[in-house]
N, C-alpha and C positions, 0 to 999 in steps of 0.2 A: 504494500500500500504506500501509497505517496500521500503525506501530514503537514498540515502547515501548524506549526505550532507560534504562537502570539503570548506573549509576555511581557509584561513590561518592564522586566531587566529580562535580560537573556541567561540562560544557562552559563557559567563562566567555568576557566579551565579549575581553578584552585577555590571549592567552594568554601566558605567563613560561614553567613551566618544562616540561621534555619531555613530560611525563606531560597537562598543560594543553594544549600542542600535537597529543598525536596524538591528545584528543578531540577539539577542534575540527576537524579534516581529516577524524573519520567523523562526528561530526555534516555537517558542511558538506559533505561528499558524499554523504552519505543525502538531503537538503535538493535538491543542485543536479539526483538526478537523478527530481525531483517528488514525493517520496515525503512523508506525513504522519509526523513524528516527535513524539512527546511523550518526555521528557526528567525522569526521575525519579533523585532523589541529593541529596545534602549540598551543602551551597556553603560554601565557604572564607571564612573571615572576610576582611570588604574587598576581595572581586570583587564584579563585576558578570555577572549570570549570560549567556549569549549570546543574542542575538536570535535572531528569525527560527522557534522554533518552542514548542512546548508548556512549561511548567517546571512540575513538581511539587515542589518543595522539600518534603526532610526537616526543614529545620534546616540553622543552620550549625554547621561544625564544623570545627575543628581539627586533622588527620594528621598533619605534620609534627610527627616526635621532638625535633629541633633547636628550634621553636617555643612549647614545653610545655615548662612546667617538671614539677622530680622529682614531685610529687607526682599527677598526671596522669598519666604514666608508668605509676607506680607501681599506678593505678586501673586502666590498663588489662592490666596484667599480671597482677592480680589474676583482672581478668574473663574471660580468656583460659584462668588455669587451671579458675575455675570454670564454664564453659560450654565446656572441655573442643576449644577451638576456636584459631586463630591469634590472633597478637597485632592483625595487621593486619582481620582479621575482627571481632575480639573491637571494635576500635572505631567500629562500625556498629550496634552492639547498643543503643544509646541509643534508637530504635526498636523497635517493638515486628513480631512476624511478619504479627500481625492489621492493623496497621497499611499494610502494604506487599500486602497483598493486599487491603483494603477501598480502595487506589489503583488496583490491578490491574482490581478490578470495577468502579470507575468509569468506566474507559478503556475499557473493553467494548464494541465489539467489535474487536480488531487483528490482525494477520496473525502477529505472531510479536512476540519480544525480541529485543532486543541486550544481549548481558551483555559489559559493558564493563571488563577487567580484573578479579582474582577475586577482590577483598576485599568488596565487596557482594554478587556471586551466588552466595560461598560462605556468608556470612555466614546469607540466607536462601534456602538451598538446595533447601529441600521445598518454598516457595511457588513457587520459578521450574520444578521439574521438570516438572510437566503441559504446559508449555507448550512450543512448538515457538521454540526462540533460536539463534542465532549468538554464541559465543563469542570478544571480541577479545580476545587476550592480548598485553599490550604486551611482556614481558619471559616466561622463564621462570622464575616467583617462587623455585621450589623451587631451583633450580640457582644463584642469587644469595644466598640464604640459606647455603647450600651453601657458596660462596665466602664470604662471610664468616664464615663458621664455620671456615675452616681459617687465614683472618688473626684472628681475636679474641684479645685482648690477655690474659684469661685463662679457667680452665675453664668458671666459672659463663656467663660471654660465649659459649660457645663450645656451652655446653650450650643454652639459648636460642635461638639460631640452629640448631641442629640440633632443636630442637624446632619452630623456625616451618616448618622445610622439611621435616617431615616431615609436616604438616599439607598445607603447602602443595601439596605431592606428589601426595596424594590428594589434594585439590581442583580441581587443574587439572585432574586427570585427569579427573573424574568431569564436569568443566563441558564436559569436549572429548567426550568420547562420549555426552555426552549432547546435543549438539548437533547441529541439522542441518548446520552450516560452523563451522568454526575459520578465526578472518582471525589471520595472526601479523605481527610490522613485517619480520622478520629471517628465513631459508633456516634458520639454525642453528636457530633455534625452532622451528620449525615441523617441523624433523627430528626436535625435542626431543620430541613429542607421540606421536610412533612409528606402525608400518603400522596400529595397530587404525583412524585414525582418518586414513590417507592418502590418501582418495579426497577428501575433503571439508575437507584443510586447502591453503591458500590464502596464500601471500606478499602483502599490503597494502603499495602502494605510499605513502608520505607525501609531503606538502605541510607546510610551517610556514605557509603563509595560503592562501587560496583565492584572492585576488589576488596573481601574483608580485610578490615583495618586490622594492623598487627601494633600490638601492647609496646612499646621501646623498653628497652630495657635500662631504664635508670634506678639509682637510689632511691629510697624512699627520703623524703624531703619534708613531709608534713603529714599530719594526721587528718587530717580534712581539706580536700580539696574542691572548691567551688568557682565554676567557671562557665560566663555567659556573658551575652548584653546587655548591659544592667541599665543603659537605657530606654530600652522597650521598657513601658508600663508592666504588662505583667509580669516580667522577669524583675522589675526592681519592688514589686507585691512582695512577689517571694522572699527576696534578698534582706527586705525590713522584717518581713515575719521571723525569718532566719535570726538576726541579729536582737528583736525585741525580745522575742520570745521562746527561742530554744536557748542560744548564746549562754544568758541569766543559767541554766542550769548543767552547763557543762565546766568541767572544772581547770582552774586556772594555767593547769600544766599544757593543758591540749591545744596542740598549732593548727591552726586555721588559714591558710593560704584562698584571695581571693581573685583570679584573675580575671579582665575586660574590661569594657570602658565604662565611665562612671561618669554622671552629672554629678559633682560634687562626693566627697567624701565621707560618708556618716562617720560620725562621734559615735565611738565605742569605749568602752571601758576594760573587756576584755585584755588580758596582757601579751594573749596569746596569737592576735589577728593580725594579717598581715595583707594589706591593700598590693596586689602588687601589678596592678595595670593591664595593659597588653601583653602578651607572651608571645614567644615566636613561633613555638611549636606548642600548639594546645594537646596533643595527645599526650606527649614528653609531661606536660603541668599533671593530665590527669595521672599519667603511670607515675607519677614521683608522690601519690597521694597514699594515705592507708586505704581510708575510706571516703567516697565521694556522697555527700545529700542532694538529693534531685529535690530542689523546694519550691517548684511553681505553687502557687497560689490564685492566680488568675488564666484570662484570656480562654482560648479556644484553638483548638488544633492541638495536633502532637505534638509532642516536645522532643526535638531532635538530640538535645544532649542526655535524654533520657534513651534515646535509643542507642547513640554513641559509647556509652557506659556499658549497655549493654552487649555492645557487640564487641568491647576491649575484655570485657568478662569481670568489669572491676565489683569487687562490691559496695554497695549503697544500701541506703537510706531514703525512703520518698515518699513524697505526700501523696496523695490520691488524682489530686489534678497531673500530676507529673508524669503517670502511669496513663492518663489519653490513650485510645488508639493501641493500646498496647492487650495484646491478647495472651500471650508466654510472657510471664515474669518469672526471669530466673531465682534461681531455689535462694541464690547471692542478696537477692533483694527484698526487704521487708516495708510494706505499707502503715504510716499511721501521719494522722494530720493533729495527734494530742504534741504539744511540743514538749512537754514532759517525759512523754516516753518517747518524743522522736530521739530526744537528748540522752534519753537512758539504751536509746540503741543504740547511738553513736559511741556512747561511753564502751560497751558492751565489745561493742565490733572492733573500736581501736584498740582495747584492753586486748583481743583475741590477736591481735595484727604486731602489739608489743612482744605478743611472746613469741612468733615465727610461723605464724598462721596465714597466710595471704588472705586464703577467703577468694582466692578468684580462681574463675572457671575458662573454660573454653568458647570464648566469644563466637566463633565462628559458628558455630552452632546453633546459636539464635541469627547469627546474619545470614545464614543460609534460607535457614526456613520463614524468613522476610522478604527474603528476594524469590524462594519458589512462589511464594503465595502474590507478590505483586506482579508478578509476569501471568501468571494464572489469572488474575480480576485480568488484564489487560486482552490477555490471549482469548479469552471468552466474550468481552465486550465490542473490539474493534471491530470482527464481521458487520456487529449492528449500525456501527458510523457508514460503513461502505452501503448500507441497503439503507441508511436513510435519507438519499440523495442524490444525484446526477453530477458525482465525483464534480463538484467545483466547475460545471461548465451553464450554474444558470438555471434557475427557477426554486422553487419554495420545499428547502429540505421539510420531512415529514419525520418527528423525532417517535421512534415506534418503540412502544415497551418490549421490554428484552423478554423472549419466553420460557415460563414459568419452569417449566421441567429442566431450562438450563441452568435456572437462579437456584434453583433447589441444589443440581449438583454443583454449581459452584463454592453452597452454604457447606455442604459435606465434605469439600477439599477446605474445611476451617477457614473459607473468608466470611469474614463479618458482614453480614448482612440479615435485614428481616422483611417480612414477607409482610409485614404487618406493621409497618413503620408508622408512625403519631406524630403528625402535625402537634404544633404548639401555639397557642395565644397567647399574651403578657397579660397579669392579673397581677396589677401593683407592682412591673417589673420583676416578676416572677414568668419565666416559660411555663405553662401550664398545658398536660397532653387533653385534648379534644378527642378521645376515639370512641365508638359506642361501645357497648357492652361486648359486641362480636371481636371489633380488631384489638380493644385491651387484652378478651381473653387469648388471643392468637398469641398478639405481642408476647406477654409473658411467658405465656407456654412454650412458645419455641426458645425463649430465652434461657430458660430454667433449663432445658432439653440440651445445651450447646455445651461441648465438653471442654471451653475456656472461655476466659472471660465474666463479667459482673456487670451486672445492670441496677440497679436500686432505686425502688418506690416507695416515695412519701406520698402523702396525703395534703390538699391546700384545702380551710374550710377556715371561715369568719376565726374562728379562735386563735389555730396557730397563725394565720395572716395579721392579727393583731399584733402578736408574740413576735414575729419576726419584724417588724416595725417600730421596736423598740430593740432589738436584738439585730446589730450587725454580722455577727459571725453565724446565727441559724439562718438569717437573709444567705450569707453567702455558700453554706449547707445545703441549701434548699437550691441553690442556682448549680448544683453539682448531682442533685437526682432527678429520674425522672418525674415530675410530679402530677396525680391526677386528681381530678375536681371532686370536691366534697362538699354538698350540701348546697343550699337554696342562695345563700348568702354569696357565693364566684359564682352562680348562676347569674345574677341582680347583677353584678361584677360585668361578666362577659357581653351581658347585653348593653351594657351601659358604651362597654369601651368598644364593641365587633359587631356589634348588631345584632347578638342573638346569644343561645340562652347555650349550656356544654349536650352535647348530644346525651350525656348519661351523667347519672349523680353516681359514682363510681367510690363511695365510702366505703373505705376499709371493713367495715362492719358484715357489708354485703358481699364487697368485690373478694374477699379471702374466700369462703367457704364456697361462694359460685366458681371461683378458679381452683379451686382443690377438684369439685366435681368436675370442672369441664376437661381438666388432663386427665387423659384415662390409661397414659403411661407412669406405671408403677416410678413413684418419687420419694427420697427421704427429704422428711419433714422438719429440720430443727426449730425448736423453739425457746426461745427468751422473753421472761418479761413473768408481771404481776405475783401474787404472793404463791408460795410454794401450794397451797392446797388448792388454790387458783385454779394453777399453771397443769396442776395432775388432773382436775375436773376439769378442764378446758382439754387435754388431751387424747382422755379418753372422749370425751363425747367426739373430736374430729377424726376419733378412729370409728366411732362407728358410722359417721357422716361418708369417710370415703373410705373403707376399710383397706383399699388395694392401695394404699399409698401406706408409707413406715413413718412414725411420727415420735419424736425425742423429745426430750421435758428434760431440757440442758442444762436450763437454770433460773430462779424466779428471778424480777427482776430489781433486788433490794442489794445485791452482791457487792461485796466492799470492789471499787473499781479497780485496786489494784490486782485484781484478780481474773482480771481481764483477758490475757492473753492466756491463760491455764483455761478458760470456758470455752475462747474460740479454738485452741487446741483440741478439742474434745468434740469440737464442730467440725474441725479439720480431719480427724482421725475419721468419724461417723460416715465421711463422704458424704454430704448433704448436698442437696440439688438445689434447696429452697431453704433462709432462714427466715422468720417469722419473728420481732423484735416488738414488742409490747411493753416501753416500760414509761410513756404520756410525751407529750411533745414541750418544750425540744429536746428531752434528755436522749430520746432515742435514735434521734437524726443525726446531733453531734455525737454521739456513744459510735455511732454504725460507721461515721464517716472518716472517725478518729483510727478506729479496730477494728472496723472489718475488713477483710482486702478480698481479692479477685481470688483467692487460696480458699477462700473459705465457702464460697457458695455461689450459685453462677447467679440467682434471683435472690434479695435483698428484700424485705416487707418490711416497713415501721405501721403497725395499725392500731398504735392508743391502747387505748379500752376493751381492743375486741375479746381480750382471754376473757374479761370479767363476763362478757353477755354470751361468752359460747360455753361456758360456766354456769349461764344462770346464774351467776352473781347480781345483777343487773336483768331488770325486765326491759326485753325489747318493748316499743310503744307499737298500739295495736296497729295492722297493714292500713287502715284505711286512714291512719294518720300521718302514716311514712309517706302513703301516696301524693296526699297532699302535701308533704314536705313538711310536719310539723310535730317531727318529732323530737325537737330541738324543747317545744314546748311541754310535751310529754314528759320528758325529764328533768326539766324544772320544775312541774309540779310533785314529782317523785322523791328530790330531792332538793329542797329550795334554798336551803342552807348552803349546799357546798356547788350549787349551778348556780344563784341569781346572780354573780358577779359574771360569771362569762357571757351568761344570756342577758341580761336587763342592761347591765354595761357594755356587754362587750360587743352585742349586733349594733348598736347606736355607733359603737366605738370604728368599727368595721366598716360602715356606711361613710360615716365622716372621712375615715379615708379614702377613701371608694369618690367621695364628694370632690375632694382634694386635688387627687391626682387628675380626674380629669379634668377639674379647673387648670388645672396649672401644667398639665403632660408630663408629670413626672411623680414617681413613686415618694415620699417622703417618711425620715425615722421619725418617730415620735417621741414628746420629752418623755421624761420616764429612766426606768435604770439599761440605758442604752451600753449598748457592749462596745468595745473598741471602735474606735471609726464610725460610731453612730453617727447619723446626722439629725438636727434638731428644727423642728419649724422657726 
């Protein structure tokens, strides 16, 4: 096949930063599996573009905010509002339309495009739509925008950002449906795109080389080794979480080497830390480390130096955002986002490294089976670019869903993919899944079914949407599962802000024991949460509910915390498919998001209350009051002492927000005992 591939930095020979790496791994897999690519885009000042296929050069040019001065800035923010387009769009306009399509017709005749990230294919969006393209989206831009738009330091920052992601919004959207494939790096993205466009989006496995990276062989130099662009927003999330909040409880002996570039230097206290800039050779930085911490904290997309580590075989430390996209985590690698215990692994792991333990594996071994599985998505998708168009000579590609019995064996050669993919709407800046009762139960159940990988269901309803609106860190808990709609109160929500009401009231209450029934492939069941006599009548009754499933009573959920990793050990041993976590909100969101990892169960449930009412501890309220949705009131009158604060306060409370945000377009913290980085009316 002959590819025109559109970027707006070109693939370059010596790739640096993430965005530099996961082109070169679709170039060089387009490349290794015989395909003609020609290669049309911008080149960064001072690379060298990559061998091996076509270049069309725009020009060079400049992206990076940090590398521009104000006045540049200032040019392209101009042009953004006068062409009525993104900022990141707006600086691709230095080109003309006529231009990018008098390239288009010289390349004449190819089977399709590849729109590579959406600052270029949005930029010239009417010249690429006739054609029949493959949309790779590294991140999703709009949801990152998003995110920092609810950190910007003040309004005008904050309005900006809400304007890029409102652009960007519409743009992703319109390059995904108009495409015959969506390749995404990350599950969470690619959920992000929704059912319109699930038959033909595709999880992209990555490589950082197309030769696996080999470990250098130096000294060991420092006991923690941390290295990234600490100028991107989400990478300097991390960096401060790193510093605020593990740092404090690691002990004063331990060296901490940090290398990349920094806007400014944080004030540390640590005796141990050491800023040390740029490096020349970053593999050399990380092989000269004991142990490496993978600490994203934000953004969207995969984390490349989370796969890098992985493919050097070093061992780590990482938070749950860090792990994106990532379906094999090596045995080397331990999940937790409590910083307490991220720091008591740290301790643990360099303790094991002081005495002559390396702790590292055979990298190649994960890089191998990243690069079968990405040439695999590719090898099975491209025939569908070729048949969805008149190879590039002229008239209205037709983007045709990929057929089923192929998506199915692709899922069984372990690419990430679902059959049954969930659109999402914001609900207070919250993503919130819209599927009815049919594609929730699919979703999960094939989720639960997949022999790698984690998904994780919380629950949004008037109460914890309050909770989280004085609670910055459950807001950003919540922005890390998948979440489905609870109750009448994000109904009221939904219609206010999309025009309509969630296709299903999908309460943990109901949606657990309907999705026990609806999988009728034998499951083990772990379970956590509520008091131990609880937790045993809550058991058996769901053994007789679906007897063909095995169901575990792991632990109530009053457990001293520190006991944490000994319960999910025991969850780990059991081989559970499903855990079930029961101990009220938020404690169970931040508990699951902190300790539970992708080792422990491939389907995730936080569902409140539900052991107490599958217990019979609690009376459900009679059907014809749930029908009407008023069972909210049922239990207030059942229990009025310990419900009239969340109901009499807390739906008013609920509403006012709900009032709020669509005053003003944007989610707001409430005063109140706000957690770190709350923000205040």
């Amino acid at each position: 096949m002959h590819l025109v591939l559109f970027s707006s930095l070109v693939p370059v020979d010596n790739p640096a930063s993430g965005f530099d790496i996961a082109n070169r791994a679709v170039l060089d897999g387009l490349l290794a599996l015989g395909h003609r690519v020609s290669v049309v885009g911008f080149l960064q000042p001072g690379r060298k573009p990559a061998p091996g296929c076509e270049m069309h050069l725009l020009g060079e040019l400049e992206v990076t905010n940090a590398k521009v001065g104000r006045l540049q800035k200032l040019n392209w923010l101009a042009a953004a509002f006068l062409n009525r387009t993104s900022v990141s769009s707006a600086k691709m306009l230095v080109v003309s339309a006529g231009r990018i399509q008098s390239i288009l017709d010289g390349l004449a005749p190819f089977d399709g495009l590849v729109l590579n990230s959406v600052q270029l294919p949005a930029a010239f969006a009417q010249v690429f739509r006739p054609y029949p393209s493959i949309y790779v989206a590294h991140n999703v831009e709009a949801s990152s925008a998003l995110e920092n738009a609810e950190r910007a330091k003040g309004a005008f920052e904050r309005y900006l950002f809400r304007r890029e992601a409102s652009y960007l919004e519409r743009y992703e959207q319109q390059l995904a449906q108009n495409a015959v494939a969506l390749w995404t790096f990350a599950e969470a993205d690619r959920l992000g795109f929704g059912r319109a466009v699930a038959d033909r989006a595709f999880v992209l496995p990555l490589v950082t080389g197309w030769d696996a990276p080999i470990l250098p062989e130096v000294q060991r130099q420092h006991d923690l080794g941390l290295i990234g662009t600490w100028s991107w927003r989400p990478n300097r999330l991390g960096l401060d979480w790193f510093l605020d909040q593990v740092v404090p409880h690691l002990p004063t002996d331990m060296s901490i080497a940090i290398a990349g570039h920094l806007d400014g230097t944080p004030i540390v206290s640590h005796p141990g830390i050491r800023f040390v800039g740029r490096v020349p050779d970053a593999r050399a930085f990380v092989a000269a480390s004991a142990i490496v911490p993978l600490i994203s904290r934000g953004g969207t997309g995969v984390q490349l130096k989370t796969i890098e580590t992985f493919e050097l075989g070093m061992p780590s430390v990482a938070t749950q955002a860090s792990l994106r996209g990532i379906d094999m985590v090596p045995a080397n690698c331990i999940a937790t986002d409590d910083p307490a215990e991220f720091a008591r692994l740290l301790v643990e792991k360099v303790g094991r490294a002081r005495t002559g333990v390396s702790q590292r594996l055979n990298g190649s071994l994960f890089h191998q089976a990243q690069q079968t599985r990405m040439m695999q998505v590719m090898r099975d998708v491209l025939p569908d670019l070729a048949a969805g168009g008149d190879n590039g000579r002229g008239g209205k590609a037709v983007a045709t869903p990929i057929d089923r019995s192929r998506r199915r064996a692709m899922m069984t050669g372990a690419v990430t993919a679902s059959n049954a993919a969930l659109s999402q709407r914001l609900i207070l800046g919250i993503p919130v899944a819209d599927p009815g009762w049919a594609n929730a139960f699919a979703f999960a159940s094939e989720v639960a079914a997949r022999p790698t990988g984690q998904i994780r269901l919380a629950f949004l309803n008037a109460n914890n949407a309050n909770l989280m609106m004085k609670d910055a860190e459950y807001r950003d808990v919540l922005q890390r599962q998948v979440v489905l709609p609870d109750g009448y109160g994000v109904d009221i929500a939904s219609y206010l802000f999309h025009g309509d009401m969630f296709p299903a009231n999908l309460n943990g209450t109901d949606f657990v024991p309907a999705l026990l029934t609806y999988i009728d492939r034998p499951m083990r069941i772990a379970m956590i949460g509520a008091r131990p006599d609880v937790l045993l009548r809550a058991t058996d009754n769901f053994r007789k509910h679906a007897p063909w499933h095995e169901f575990r009573p792991v632990s109530d959920g009053f457990f001293d915390r520190s006991r944490s990793r000994e319960i999910l050990a025991d969850v780990r041993a059991w081989k559970a498919d499903i855990l079930v976590v029961a101990m009220g909100s938020p404690m169970q969101e931040k508990w699951v998001d902190a300790h539970v990892g992708p080792q422990d169960a491939r389907l995730v449930i936080t569902v409140g209350a539900l052991f107490d009412f599958v217990a019979q501890e609690f009376p459900r309220a009679p059907k014809l009051l749930r029908r009407l949705r008023l069972e909210w009131f049922y239990r207030l009158a059942m229990e009025p002492k310990r419900m009239w604060r969340r109901y009499i306060l807390g739906n008013p409370l609920f509403l006012l927000h709900v009032f709020l945000h669509k005053l003003t377009g944007r989610a707001r913290m409430s005063v109140g005992e706000a957690g770190p980085g709350a923000r205040k009316y």
